[in-house]
C-alpha positions in Angstrom: 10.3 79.5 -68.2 13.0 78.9 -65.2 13.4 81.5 -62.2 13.5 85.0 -63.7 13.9 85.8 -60.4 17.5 85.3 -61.0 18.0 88.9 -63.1 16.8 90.8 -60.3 19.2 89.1 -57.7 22.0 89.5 -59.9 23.5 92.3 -61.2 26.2 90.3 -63.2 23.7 88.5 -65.8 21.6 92.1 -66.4 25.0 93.1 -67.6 26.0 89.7 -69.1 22.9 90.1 -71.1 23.3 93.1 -72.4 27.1 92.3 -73.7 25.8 89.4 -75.1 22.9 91.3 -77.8 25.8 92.5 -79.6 27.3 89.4 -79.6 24.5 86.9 -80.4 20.9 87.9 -80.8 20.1 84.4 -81.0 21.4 84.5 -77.2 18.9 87.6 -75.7 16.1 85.0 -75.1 18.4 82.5 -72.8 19.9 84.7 -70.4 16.8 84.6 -67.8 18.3 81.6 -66.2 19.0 81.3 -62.9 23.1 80.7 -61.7 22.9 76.8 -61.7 21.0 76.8 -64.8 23.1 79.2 -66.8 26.5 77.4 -65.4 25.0 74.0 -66.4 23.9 75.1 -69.8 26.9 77.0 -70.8 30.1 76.5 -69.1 29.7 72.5 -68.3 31.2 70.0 -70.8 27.9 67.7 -71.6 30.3 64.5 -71.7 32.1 64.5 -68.5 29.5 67.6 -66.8 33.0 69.2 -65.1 33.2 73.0 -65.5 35.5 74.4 -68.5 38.8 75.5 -67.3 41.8 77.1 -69.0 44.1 73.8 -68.9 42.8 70.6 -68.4 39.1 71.3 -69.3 39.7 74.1 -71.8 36.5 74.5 -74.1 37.1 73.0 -77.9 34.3 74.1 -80.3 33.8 71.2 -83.0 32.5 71.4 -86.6 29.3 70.4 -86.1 29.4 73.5 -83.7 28.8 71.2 -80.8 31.8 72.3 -78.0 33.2 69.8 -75.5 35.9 69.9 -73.1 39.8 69.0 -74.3 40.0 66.3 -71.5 36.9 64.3 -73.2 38.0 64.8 -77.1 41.8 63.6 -76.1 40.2 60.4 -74.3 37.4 59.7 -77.5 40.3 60.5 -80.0 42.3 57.7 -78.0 40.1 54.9 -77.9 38.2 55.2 -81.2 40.6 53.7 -83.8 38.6 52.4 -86.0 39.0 55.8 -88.5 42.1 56.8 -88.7 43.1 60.4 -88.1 38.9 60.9 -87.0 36.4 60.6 -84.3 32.9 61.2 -83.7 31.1 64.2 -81.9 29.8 62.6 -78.5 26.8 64.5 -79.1 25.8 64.2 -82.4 28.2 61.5 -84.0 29.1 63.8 -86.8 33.0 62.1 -87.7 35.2 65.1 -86.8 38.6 65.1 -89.3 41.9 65.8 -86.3 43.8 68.4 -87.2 47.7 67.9 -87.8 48.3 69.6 -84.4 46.2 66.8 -83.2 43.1 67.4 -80.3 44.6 70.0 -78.6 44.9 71.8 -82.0 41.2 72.2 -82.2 40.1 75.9 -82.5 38.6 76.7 -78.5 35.6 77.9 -78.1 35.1 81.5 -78.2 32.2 82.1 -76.9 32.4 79.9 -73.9 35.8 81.2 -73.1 34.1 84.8 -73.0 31.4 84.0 -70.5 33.7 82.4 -68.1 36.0 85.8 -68.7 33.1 87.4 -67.8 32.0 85.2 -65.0 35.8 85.2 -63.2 35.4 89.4 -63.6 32.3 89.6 -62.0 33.3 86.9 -59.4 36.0 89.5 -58.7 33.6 92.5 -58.7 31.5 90.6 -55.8 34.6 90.2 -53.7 33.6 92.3 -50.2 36.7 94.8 -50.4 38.0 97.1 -47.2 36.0 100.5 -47.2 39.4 102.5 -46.9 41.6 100.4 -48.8 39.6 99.6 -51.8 41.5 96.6 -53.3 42.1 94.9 -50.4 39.9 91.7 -49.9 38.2 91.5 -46.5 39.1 88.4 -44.1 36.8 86.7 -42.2 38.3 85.1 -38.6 35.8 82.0 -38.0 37.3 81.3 -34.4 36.2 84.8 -33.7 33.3 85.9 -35.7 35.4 88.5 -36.8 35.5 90.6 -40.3 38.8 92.6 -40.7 41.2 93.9 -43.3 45.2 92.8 -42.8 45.9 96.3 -44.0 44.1 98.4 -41.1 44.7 96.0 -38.6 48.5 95.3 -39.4 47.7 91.5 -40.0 46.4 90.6 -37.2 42.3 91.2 -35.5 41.5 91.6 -31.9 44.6 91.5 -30.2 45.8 88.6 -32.0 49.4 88.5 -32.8 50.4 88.3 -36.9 50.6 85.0 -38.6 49.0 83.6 -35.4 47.6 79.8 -36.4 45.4 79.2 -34.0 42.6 81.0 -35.7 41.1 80.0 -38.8 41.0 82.9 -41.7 39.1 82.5 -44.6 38.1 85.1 -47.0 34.7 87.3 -46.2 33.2 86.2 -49.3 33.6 82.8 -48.5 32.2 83.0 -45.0 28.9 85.0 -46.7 28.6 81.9 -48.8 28.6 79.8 -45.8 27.1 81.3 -43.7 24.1 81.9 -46.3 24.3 77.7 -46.7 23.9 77.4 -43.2 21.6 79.9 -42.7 19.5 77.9 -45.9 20.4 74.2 -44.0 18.8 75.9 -40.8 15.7 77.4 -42.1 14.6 74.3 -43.8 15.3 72.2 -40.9 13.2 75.0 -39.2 10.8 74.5 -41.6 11.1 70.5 -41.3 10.8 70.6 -37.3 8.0 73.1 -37.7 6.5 70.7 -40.3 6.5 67.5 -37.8 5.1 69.6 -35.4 2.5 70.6 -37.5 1.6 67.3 -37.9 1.8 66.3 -34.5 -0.2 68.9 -33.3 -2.8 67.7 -36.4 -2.6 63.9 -35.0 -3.2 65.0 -31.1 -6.3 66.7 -32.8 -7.7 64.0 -34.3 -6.7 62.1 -31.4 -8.5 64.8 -29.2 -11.9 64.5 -31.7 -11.7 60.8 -31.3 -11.6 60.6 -27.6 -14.2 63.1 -27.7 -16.7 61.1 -30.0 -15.5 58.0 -27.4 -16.8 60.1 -24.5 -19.7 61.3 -26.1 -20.7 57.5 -26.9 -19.7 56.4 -23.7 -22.2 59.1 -22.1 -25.2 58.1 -23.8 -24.4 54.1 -23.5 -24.4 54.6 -19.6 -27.3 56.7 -19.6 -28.9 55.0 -21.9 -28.5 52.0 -19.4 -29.5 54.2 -16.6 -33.0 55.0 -18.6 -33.9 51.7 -19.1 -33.4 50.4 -15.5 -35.6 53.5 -14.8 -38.0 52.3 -17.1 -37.8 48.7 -15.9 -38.8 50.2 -12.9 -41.4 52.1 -14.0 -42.8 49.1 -15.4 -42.5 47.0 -12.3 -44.2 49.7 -10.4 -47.2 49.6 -12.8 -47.6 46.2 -12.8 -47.8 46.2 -9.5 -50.2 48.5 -9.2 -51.8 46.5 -11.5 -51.8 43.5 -9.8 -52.7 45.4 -6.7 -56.0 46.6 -8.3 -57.0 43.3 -9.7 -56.5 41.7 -6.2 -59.3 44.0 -5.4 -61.2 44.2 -8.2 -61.7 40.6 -8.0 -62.7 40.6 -4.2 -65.3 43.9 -5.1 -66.2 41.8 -7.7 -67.5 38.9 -5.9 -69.2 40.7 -3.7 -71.4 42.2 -6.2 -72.3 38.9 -7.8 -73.2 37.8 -4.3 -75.4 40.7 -3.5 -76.9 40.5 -7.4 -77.7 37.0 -6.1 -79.4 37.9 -2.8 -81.3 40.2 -4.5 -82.4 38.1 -7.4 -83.7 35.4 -4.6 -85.1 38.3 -2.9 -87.2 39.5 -5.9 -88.5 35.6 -6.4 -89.3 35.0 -3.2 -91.6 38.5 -3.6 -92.8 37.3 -6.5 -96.9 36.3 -6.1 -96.7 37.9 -2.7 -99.7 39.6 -3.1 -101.7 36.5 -4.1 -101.2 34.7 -0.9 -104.1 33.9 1.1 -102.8 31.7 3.3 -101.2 33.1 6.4 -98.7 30.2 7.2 -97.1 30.8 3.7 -96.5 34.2 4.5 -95.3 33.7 7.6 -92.8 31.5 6.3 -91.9 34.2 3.6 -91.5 36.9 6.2 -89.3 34.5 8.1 -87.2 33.9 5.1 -86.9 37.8 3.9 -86.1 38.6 7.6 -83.1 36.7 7.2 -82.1 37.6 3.9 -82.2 41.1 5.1 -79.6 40.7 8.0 -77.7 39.1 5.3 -78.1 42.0 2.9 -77.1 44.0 5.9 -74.3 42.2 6.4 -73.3 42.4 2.6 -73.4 46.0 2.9 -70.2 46.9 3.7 -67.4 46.2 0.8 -65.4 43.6 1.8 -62.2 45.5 0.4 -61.8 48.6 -0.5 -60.5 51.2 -3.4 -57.4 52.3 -2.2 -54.1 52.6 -4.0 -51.5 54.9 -3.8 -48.1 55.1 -5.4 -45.6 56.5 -3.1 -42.2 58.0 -3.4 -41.3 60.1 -0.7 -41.4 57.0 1.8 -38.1 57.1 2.1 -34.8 58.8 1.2 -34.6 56.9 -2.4 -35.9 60.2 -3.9 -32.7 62.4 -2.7 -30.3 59.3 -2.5 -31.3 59.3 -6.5 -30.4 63.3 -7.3 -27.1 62.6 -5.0 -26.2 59.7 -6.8 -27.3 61.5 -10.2 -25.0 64.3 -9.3 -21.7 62.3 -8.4 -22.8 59.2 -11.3 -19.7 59.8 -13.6 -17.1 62.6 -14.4 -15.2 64.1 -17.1 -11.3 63.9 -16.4 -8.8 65.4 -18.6 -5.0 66.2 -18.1 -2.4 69.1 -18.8 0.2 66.4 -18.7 2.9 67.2 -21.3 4.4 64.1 -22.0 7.6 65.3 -23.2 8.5 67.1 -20.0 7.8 64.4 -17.7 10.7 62.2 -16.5 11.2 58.4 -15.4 13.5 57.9 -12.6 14.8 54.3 -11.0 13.8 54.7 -7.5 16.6 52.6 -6.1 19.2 50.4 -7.4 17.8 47.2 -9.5 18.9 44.1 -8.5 18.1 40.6 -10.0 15.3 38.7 -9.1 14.0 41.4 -7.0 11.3 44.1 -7.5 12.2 47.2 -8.6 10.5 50.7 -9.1 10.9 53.2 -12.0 8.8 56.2 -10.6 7.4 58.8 -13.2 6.8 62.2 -12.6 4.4 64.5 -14.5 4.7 68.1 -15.2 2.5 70.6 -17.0 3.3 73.1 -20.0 5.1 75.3 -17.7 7.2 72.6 -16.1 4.6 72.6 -12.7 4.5 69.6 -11.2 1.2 67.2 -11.3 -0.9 66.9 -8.4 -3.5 64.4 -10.0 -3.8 60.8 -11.8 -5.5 59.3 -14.1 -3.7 59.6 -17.0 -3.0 56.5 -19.6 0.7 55.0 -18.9 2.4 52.3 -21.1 5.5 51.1 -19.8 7.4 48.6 -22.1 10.7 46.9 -20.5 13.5 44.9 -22.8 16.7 43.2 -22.3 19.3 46.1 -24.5 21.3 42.9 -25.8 18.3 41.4 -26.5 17.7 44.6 -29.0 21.3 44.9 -30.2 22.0 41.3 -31.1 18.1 40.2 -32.7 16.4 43.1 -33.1 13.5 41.4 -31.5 12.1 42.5 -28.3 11.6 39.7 -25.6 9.0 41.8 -22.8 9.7 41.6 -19.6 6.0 42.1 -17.5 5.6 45.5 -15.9 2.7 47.0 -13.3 1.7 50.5 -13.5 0.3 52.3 -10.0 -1.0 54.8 -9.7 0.1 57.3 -6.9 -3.5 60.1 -7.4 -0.7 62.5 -7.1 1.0 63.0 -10.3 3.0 60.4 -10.1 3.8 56.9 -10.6 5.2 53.7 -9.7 6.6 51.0 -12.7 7.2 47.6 -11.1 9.1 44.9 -12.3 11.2 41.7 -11.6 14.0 41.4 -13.5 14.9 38.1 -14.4 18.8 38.6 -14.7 22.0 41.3 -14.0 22.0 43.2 -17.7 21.6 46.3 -19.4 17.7 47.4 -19.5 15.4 49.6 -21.4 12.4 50.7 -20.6 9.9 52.7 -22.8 7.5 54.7 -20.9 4.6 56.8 -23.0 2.1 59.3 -21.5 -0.8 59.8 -24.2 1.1 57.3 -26.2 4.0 60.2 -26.3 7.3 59.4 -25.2 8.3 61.2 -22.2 11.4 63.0 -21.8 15.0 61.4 -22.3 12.7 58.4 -24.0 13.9 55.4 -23.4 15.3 54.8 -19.7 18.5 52.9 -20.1 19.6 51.6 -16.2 22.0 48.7 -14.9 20.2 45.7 -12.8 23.3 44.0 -10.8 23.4 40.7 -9.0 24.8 41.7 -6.0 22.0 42.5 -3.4 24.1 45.0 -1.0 22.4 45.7 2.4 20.3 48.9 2.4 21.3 49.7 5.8 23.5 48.7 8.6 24.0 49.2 12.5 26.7 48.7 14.9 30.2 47.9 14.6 33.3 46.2 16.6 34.4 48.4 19.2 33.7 49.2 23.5 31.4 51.8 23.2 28.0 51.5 25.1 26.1 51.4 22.7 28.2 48.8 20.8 27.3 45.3 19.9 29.1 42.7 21.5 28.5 39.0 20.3 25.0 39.4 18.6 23.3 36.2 18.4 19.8 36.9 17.8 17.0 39.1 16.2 13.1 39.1 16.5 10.7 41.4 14.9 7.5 42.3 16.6 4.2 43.3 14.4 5.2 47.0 14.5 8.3 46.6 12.5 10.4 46.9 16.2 13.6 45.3 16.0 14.9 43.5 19.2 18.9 42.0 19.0 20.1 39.7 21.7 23.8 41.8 22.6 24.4 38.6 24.2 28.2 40.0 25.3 26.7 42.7 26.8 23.7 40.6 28.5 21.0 42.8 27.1 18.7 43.2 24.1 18.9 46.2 21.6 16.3 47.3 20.2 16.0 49.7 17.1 13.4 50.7 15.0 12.4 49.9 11.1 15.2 51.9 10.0 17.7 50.9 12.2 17.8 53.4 14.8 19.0 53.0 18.4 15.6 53.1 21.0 16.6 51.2 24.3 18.6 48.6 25.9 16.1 45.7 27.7 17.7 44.1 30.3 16.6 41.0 32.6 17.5 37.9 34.6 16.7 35.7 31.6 19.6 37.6 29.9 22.4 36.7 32.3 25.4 34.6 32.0 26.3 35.7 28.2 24.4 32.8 27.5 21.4 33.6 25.7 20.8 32.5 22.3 17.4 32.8 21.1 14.5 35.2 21.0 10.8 35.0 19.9 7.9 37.5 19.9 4.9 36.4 22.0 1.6 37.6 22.6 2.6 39.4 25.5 6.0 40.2 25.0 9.2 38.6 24.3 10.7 34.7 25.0 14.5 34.3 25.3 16.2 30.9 25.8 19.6 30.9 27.5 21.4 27.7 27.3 23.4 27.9 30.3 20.9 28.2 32.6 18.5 26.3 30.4 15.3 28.6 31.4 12.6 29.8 29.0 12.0 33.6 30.5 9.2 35.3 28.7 9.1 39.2 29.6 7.5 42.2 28.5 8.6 44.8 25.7 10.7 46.3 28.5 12.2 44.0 30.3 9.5 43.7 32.9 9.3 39.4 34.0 6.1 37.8 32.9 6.9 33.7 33.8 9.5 32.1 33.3 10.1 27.7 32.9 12.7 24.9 32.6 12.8 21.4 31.6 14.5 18.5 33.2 15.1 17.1 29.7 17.0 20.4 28.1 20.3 18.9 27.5 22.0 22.1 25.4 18.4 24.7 24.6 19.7 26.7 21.5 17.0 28.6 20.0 13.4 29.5 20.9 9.9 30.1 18.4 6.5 31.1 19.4 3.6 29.8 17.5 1.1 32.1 18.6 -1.7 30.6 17.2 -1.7 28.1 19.8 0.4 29.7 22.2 3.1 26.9 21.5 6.6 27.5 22.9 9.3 25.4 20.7 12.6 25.4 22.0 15.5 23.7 19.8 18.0 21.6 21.9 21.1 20.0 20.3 21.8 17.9 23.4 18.7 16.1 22.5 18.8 16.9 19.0 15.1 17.5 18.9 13.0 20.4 19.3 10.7 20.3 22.6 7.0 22.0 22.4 5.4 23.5 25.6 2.1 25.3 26.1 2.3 29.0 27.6 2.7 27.9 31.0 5.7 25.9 30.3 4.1 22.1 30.1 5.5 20.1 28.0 3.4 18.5 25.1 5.1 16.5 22.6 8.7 17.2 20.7 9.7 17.0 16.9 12.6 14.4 15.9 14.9 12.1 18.0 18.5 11.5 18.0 19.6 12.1 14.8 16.8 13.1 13.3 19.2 16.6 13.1 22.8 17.5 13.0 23.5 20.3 15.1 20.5 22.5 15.3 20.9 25.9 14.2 17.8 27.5 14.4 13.6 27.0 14.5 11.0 29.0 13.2 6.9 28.6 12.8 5.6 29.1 9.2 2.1 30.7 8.3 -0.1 27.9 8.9 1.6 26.7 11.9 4.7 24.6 10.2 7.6 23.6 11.8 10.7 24.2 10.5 14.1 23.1 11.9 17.5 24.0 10.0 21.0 22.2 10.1 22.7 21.5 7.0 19.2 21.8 5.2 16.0 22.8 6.6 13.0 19.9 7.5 9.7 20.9 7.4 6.9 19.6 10.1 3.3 20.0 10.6 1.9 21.8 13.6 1.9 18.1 15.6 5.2 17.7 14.4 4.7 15.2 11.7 7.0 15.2 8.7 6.3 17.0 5.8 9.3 17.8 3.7 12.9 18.4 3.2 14.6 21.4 1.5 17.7 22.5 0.1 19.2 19.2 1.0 22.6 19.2 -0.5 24.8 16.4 1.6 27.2 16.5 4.1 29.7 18.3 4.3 28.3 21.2 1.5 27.6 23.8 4.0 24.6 24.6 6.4 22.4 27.3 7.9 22.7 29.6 10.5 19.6 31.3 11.1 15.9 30.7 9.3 12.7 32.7 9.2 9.4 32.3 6.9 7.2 35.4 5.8 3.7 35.4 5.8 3.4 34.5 1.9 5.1 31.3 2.4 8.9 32.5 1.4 12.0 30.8 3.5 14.8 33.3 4.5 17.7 31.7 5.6 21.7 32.5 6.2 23.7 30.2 4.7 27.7 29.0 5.2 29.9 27.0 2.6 33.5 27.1 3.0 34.1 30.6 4.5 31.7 31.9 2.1 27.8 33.3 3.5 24.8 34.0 1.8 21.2 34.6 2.2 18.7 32.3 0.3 15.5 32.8 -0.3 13.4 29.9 -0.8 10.0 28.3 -1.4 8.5 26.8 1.5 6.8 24.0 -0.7 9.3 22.6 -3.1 12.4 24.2 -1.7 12.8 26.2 -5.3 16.0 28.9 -5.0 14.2 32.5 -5.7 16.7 34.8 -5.3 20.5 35.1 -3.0 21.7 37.6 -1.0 25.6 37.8 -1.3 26.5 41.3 0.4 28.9 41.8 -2.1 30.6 44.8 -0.6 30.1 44.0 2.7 30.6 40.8 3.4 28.8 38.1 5.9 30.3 37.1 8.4 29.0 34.2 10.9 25.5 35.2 9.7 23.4 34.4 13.1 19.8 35.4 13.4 17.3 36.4 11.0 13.9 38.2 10.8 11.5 39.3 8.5 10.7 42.9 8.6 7.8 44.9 6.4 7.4 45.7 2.6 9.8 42.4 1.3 12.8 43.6 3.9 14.0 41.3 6.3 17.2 41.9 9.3 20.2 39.5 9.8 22.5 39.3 12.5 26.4 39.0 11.4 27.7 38.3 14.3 31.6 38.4 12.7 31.0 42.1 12.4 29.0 42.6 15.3 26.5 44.6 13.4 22.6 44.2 12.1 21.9 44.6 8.4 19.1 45.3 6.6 18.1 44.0 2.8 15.5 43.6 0.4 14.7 40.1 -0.6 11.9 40.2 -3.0 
C-alpha cells in the first residue's frame, strides 16, 4: 500500500476520487496515492517521463489502450521505417496502423486529459486569494517578508512605491511552497546535525567507559605493586626474625649440650661412689666434683637470651606511610570543552626561530581554565605542502604545559610560508580548527631606544653595549662621554659617568666581577669601575699602540684588550699585568671586536672571526669568505655555544647567527624595516634575545635570535 496518508492531507484527491467512481470503478482502488505517486502514474508519459501538456506533450491514447505523449509517438513514427504507414507501441510493441491525419491525428486520451483538468482546477482552488477581494491572488514581497494584495494596497506594500523593482514579488503560493522546502531542507539538516551529535556524544561515551576501565586497571596495577613490595617486606621482616631466633637458638642450644655433658660426667664420676673404701680415691673425686660444680655454676646462666621483638613505632615510617598512602596518586578529570578553546600565535613567526602558539581553555560556559593536565596534540604542516601533494611533511612541535589552563606550542620553522597547525584537546578539534598563520623571513627588532637628536637623554655616537647577569643593559654614549644604562626592556635608568669615559674616546666595555671595564683608545687606559661609576683600578700598557675593544673572562679574571696598532689582542690579570697576547702582525686585519666564549675561548673578529683557546692557541676559523666580501662589527657568544655577530657587505648589515664549532649559518637578522646602520656593539641578553648597537641611527635595538 503507498501513503494513505495522502487523502487526509488533500482535499483535492477525496474529491478526485469520488468523480472518478462514476467514471471508472476499475479506478476507486488507485486513488490512495500520494501526489508524486499519483502524478508519476497518471499524468507522466512512460517513454520520455515529462508531464502531459496541452501542446507539445499532449496525451495520445493508442489501440492497445497504452497512452503516450505526442512528442514520443512523432519521434518513433519517424525513425521506424521499416513498416510503412506503422509503428510499434513503446510499451508493448503492438504495431500501431497511423492514421491519414498522421500522429497527431491520433484520438487523445480522455481520461488523462480529465485528471489534468481536474488537477489545473484544484491547483487554482489552492491559490491563497485576498480575504476582501476574493479573486485576487495574494503576493508575497521576499525582500520584505511581506504578504499583500495589489488591490488593497494600490500596488505597492509598505511604503513602497508601484512597479518598484527593487523588491522581488512572487506569488503567496509559491513562497508557501518554498518556504515549506526550506523549512523540510532545515529540519532534516536539524535532524542530520542532531544525528552527528548524537553520535558524538555516543563516541565521548564510550570513550569516557574506556578511560574509566584504563583507570580502573591502572589502580589496581599500582596497588597491586604497592602490596607486593609490602609483602616483600613482610617477608624480609620474618626472615629476619627468623634468622634472629636461630642465631639464638643455636647459642641456647650449645649450652645445653654442654651442661647435658657436665652432668653426664657428673653422674659417672658418682657412679660406685658408695663402694669406695679408699679415702685417697674419694678425695680425688671430691676434688674433681668441686670443680665441676664451679663449672656447673658457671653454666648457669644462659649465655644468650630469648628476646625478640618486632618494632614499628621506632620511627616516623608508620605515619610517613598513611601520609604517603594518602597523597600516593590522584584522579584528574577536566571540564575542558574542546570546541571553545582557541589557539593564538603569541608573536609574529619568523624563520628559523622559535615561535609560540599559546592555547587557551574554557569550560561549558565559556569560563576560563585555571588547571592543566589535559591531553594536547599539536600537528604543524607546510599549507603548500598540503595543496600541491596532499601529503603532510610534520614539522616537530613541543607541548608545555602552563598548570593554569593554558598552553604553550613551540616550534622552529624551517622556512617563510604559509602554516597550519592542528591542535586537538581530547582528540577534538578546538575552535576555528586548523590555525592558518604567516612565518616571514624578516626578523624586525622587537624593540628599539634612542634616536638622532640633542636631547639629554639622546644617544650621541654609541659604540658599545655590555650586559650584566641581571639582564642590565649598559651603552657606551661615547659623544656624550657617559654610559647609558637601561633595563631588559629598554627603559632609561641612569647615566654613569667617569674619568675612564673622557676624551670621546672610549670604545669598549666588559662586565667584570666587580663592575664594569671600559677601554678608551686615546688615552689607552683600562679603567674598571663599579655599577655606578664609582673607580675601582684602573691600568695602561706601554705596548698599546691603538686599544679598541675590551673582554673579561671572569673565570680567570683575564682582561683581553684588542689593539689594531699591534694587531693582536693583549691578556692581563685583574691587576693589570700583562701575561701573554693572541696573534702578531697580521695575524688580523683591523680588529673589530673580542669576546670570551663559554669555556673560556677566544674569539677575535675582522673580516671573519678566529677562534683561540683560553692560552691563546689556535683553534678555528669561521665564516671566512675572502677579502674584500665584507666583515664584522661587533661579536658576542651565548652560553649554549651560539656566535652573534653584526655583519657589513657593501652598505648592506646583518646579524648572523652562528655555530661556534663549525661556523654553520643558523639563522640572519636583516631588520627589514628598520634598517642597520654601522651596526657597532653587541650583547646577549636573556630568553634567546640579544642588544645591538647601530650606531648610524644612534639607537639600541632589541631582537630575538633563536
Amino acid at each position: 500500500m503507498q501513503d494513505e496518508t495522502f487523502m487526509n492531507c488533500c482535499p483535492f484527491m477525496t474529491r478526485l476520487g469520488e468523480r472518478m467512481v462514476s467514471m471508472s470503478s476499475m479506478l476507486v482502488e488507485t486513488v490512495s496515492i500520494n501526489y508524486e505517486d499519483f502524478n508519476e502514474s497518471f499524468l507522466t508519459c512512460g517513454t520520455c517521463l515529462c508531464v502531459y501538456d496541452g501542446s507539445e506533450h499532449t496525451p495520445k491514447l493508442l489501440p492497445c489502450s497504452h497512452t503516450v505523449c505526442l512528442h514520443c509517438l512523432t519521434r518513433i513514427a519517424a525513425s521506424q521505417t521499416r513498416e510503412a504507414g506503422a509503428f510499434r507501441c513503446p510499451i508493448c510493441r503492438e504495431l500501431i496502423t497511423i492514421p491519414r491525419g498522421g500522429v497527431p491525428a491520433l484520438p487523445p486520451s480522455f481520461l488523462v486529459n480529465q485528471l489534468l483538468d481536474l488537477m489545473s482546477r484544484q491547483r487554482r482552488e489552492v491559490i491563497p486569494k485576498c480575504s476582501v477581494h476574493i479573486n485576487q491572488e495574494l503576493l508575497f514581497c521576499e525582500t520584505c517578508d511581506t504578504v499583500f494584495c495589489t488591490v488593497c494596497t494600490g500596488g505597492s506594500h509598505a511604503g513602497t512605491s508601484p512597479g518598484c523593482t527593487e523588491h522581488t514579488i512572487i506569488p503567496f503560493s509559491i513562497a508557501i511552497k518554498r518556504m515549506s522546502e526550506i523549512l523540510l531542507y532545515k529540519a532534516n539538516e536539524c535532524i542530520s546535525k542532531l544525528t552527528q551529535a548524537q553520535d558524538s556524544v555516543g563516541a565521548e561515551l564510550r570513550r569516557l567507559d574506556t578511560a574509566t576501565e584504563r583507570c580502573l586497571n591502572a589502580v589496581d596495577t599500582e596497588f597491586a605493586e604497592i602490596i607486593a613490595r609490602v609483602e616483600r617486606r613482610k617477608v624480609e621482616l620474618r626472615a629476619a626474625v627468623t634468622a634472629a631466633a636461630k642465631d639464638k637458638k643455636h647459642v641456647l642450644e650449645e649450652q645445653h649440650a654442654l651442661i647435658e655433658a657436665e652432668k653426664n660426667k657428673v653422674e659417672r664420676e658418682c657412679e660406685g661412689l658408695q663402694y669406695q673404701v679408699e679415702v685417697r680415691n674419694i678425695t680425688q673425686r671430691i676434688g674433681s666434683l668441686s670443680d665441676q660444680l664451679d663449672a656447673a655454676v658457671a653454666l648457669s646462666e644462659p649465655r644468650e637470651n630469648a628476646f625478640i621483638t618486632a618494632e614499628f613505632l621506632h620511627n616516623e615510617a608508620h605515619a610517613e606511610i598513611e601520609a604517603v598512602l594518602s597523597t600516593f596518586g590522584r584522579v584528574r578529570s577536566s571540564t575542558t570543552l574542546p570546541g571553545l578553546c582557541r589557539a593564538r600565535l603569541k608573536e609574529p613567526a619568523v624563520a628559523k626561530l622559535q615561535s609560540i602558539v599559546v592555547i587557551e581553555t574554557v569550560d561549558y560556559h565559556g569560563h576560563p581554565r585555571n588547571a592543566g593536565g589535559d591531553p594536547i596534540s599539536a600537528e604543524l604542516t607546510l599549507a603548500e605542502t598540503i595543496q600541491s601533494t596532499n601529503s603532510t611533511l610534520s614539522i616537530e612541535t613541543e607541548i608545555k604545559d602552563l598548570e593554569d589552563g593554558t598552553y604553550e606550542v613551540l616550534f622552529r620553522p624551517p622556512s617563510a610560508s604559509r602554516y597550519i597547525l592542528k591542535v586537538s584537546v581530547f582528540e577534538r578539534p578546538i575552535k576555528d580548527h586548523p590555525l592558518y598563520f604567516d612565518v616571514t623571513e624578516h626578523n624586525e627588532p622587537v624593540k628599539m631606544y634612542g634616536k638622532r637628536g640633542h636631547g639629554k637623554d639622546d644617544f650621541h655616537q654609541p659604540v658599545a653595549v655590555a650586559v650584566d647577569d641581571d639582564g642590565t643593559i649598559y651603552v657606551v654614549d661615547t659623544g656624550n662621554c657617559r654610559i647609558t644604562v637601561l633595563n631588559h626592556d629598554l627603559e632609561f635608568q641612569r647615566h654613569i659617568t667617569n674619568e675612564g669615559l673622557e676624551g670621546r674616546s672610549c670604545t669598549g666595555i666588559a662586565i667584570s666581577e666587580q663592575g664594569l671595564v671600559v677601554i678608551n683608545w686615546r688615552t689607552r687606559t683600562v679603567t674598571e669601575m663599579t655599577s655606578f661609576g664609582d673607580m675601582i683600578r684602573f691600568f695602561s700598557y706601554n705596548g698599546f699602540q691603538e686599544p679598541i675593544d675590551v673582554a673579561v673572562d671572569r673565570s680567570y679574571g683575564h682582561v683581553l684588550v684588542a689593539d689594531n696598532g699591534q694587531s693582536c689582542v693583549f691578556v692581563f690579570d685583574c691587576d693589570g699585568k700583562m701575561l701573554f697576547q693572541v696573534g702578531k702582525r697580521n695575524t688580523f686585519k683591523l680588529i673589530s671586536s673580542v669576546t670570551v666564549g663559554p669555556a673560556g675561548e677566544i674569539l677575535v673578529a675582522d673580516s671573519r672571526i678566529q677562534v683561540f683557546s683560553a692560552k691563546g692557541d689556535f683553534s678555528e676559523e669561521i665564516y671566512a669568505e675572502g677579502k674584500g666580501k665584507g666583515r664584522y662589527g661587533s661579536i658576542a657568544v651565548d652560553t649554549d655555544g651560539k656566535i652573534v655577530g653584526s655583519r657589513c657587505d657593501k652598505g648592506r648589515s646583518v646579524i648572523h647567527v652562528l655555530k661556534l664549532g663549525g661556523g654553520t649559518l643558523l639563522t640572519e637578522i636583516d631588520s627589514h624595516s628598520s634598517k642597520l646602520r654601522r651596526p657597532s656593539g653587541i650583547a646577549i641578553l636573556p630568553n634567546h634575545h640579544l642588544v645591538v648597537v647601530d650606531l648610524g641611527n644612534d639607537c639600541v635595538k632589541k631582537y630575538r635570535y633563536w
